[in-house]
C-alpha positions as CSV (number, residue, x, y, z in Angstrom):
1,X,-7.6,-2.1,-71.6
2,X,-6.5,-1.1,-75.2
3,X,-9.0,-1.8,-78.0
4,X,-6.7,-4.6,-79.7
5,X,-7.0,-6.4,-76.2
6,X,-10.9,-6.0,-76.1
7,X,-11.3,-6.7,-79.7
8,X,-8.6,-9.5,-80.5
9,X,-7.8,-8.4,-83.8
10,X,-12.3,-7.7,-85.2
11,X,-11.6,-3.6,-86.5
12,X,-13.1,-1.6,-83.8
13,X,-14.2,0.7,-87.1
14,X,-14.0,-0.6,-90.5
15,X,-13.9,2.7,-92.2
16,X,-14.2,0.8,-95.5
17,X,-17.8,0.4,-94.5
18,X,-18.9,4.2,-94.4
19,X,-16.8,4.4,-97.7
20,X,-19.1,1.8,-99.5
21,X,-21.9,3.5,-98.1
22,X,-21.0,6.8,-99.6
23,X,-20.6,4.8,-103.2
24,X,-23.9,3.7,-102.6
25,X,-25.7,6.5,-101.5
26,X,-23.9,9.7,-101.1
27,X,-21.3,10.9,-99.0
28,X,-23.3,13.4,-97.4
29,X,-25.9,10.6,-96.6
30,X,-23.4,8.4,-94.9
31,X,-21.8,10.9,-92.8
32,X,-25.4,11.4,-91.4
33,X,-25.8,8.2,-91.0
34,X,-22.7,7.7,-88.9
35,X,-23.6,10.9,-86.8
36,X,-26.2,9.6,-86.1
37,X,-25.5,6.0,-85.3
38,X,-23.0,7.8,-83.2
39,X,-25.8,9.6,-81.6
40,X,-28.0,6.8,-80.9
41,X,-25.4,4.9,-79.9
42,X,-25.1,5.4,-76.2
43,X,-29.3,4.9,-75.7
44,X,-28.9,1.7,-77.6
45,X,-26.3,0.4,-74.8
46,X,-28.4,2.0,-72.1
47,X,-31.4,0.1,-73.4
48,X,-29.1,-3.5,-73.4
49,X,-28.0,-3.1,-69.8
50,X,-31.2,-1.9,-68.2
51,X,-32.6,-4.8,-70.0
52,X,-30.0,-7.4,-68.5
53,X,-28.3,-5.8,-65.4
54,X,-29.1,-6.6,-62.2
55,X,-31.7,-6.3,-60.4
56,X,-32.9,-9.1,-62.9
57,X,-36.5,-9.5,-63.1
58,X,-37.4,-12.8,-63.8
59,X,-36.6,-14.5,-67.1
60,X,-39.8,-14.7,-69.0
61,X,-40.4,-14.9,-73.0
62,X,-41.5,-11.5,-72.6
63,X,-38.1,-10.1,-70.9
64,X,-36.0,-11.8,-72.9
65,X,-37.8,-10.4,-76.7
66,X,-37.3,-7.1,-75.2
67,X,-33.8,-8.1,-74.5
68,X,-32.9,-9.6,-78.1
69,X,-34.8,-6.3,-79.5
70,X,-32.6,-4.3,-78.3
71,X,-29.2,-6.1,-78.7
72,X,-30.1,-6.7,-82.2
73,X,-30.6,-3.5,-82.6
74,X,-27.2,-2.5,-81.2
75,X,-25.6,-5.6,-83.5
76,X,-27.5,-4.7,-86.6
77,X,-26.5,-0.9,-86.3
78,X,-22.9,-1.5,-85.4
79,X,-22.7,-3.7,-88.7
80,X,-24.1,-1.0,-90.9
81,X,-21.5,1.3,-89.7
82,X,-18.9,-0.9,-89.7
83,X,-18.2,-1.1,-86.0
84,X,-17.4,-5.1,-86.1
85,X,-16.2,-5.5,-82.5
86,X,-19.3,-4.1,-81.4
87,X,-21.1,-6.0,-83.6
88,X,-19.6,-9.1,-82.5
89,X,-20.4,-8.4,-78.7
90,X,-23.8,-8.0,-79.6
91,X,-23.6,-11.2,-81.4
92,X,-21.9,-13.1,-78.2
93,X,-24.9,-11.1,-76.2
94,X,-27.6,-12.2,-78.9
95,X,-26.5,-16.0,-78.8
96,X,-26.2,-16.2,-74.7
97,X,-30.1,-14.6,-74.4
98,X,-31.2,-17.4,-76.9
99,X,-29.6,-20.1,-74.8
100,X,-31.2,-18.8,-71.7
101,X,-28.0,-17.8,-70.0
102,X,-28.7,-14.5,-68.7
103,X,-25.7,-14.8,-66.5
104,X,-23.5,-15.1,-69.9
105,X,-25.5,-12.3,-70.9
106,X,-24.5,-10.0,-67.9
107,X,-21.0,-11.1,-67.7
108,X,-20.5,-9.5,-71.4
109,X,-21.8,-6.4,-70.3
110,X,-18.0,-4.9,-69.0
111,X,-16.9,-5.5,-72.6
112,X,-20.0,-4.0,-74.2
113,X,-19.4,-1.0,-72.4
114,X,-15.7,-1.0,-73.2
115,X,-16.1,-1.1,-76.4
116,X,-18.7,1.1,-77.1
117,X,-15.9,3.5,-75.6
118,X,-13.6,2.4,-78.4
119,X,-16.2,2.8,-81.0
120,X,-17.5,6.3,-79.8
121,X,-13.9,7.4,-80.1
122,X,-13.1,5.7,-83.5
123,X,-16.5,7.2,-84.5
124,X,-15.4,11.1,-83.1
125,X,-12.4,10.5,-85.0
126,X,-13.3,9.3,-88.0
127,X,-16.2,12.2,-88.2
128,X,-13.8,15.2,-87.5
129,X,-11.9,13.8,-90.5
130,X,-14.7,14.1,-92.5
């Protein structure tokens, strides 16, 4: 599945993002930031699907804290760097753990890990240009 049929038209990477960063910091200090949201990235998703995949344990205020830690996490970092589909999956994911739908929850999980595919890819690319 290609990233525009994943993402419906939300940038995968909006570059523009890392560029305001660099106005507003340095562009030395975004490109470590992006390398290492790029680094982090693949423990953040592990975190969200160990947290929601099956074997479920049972839904409990507990289990579902540690699951809206760690997708907002995943949303709040994707933002930052300007990976909006992402961000937008973790959203989807955020609003289905509030609403108790697990199931909802779960169901997302193909697409997270589709597009954190896209992103890790935009991400290589848009680093080896830098």
């Amino acid at each position: 599945m290609s990233a525009e049929d994943l993402c419906g038209g939300v940038a995968v990477l909006d570059e523009s993002v890392l560029g305001e960063l660099a106005l507003d910091l340095c562009p030395a200090s975004a490109l470590t930031f992006a390398r290492t949201y790029r680094r982090m990235l693949p423990g953040r998703v592990t975190r969200v699907t160990s947290v929601l995949a099956p074997p479920a344990t049972a839904a409990t205020e507990a289990a579902d804290v540690d699951v809206l830690d760690a997708v907002l996490s995943l949303g709040t970092s994707a933002a930052a760097v300007g990976a909006c589909c992402l961000a937008e999956v973790a959203q989807g994911l955020a609003r289905d753990v509030r609403r108790g739908d697990r199931e909802a929850a779960r169901c997302r999980l193909a697409r997270l890990r589709a597009v954190t595919g896209c992103t890790e890819r935009a991400l290589d690319g848009y680093l080896a240009r830098s």
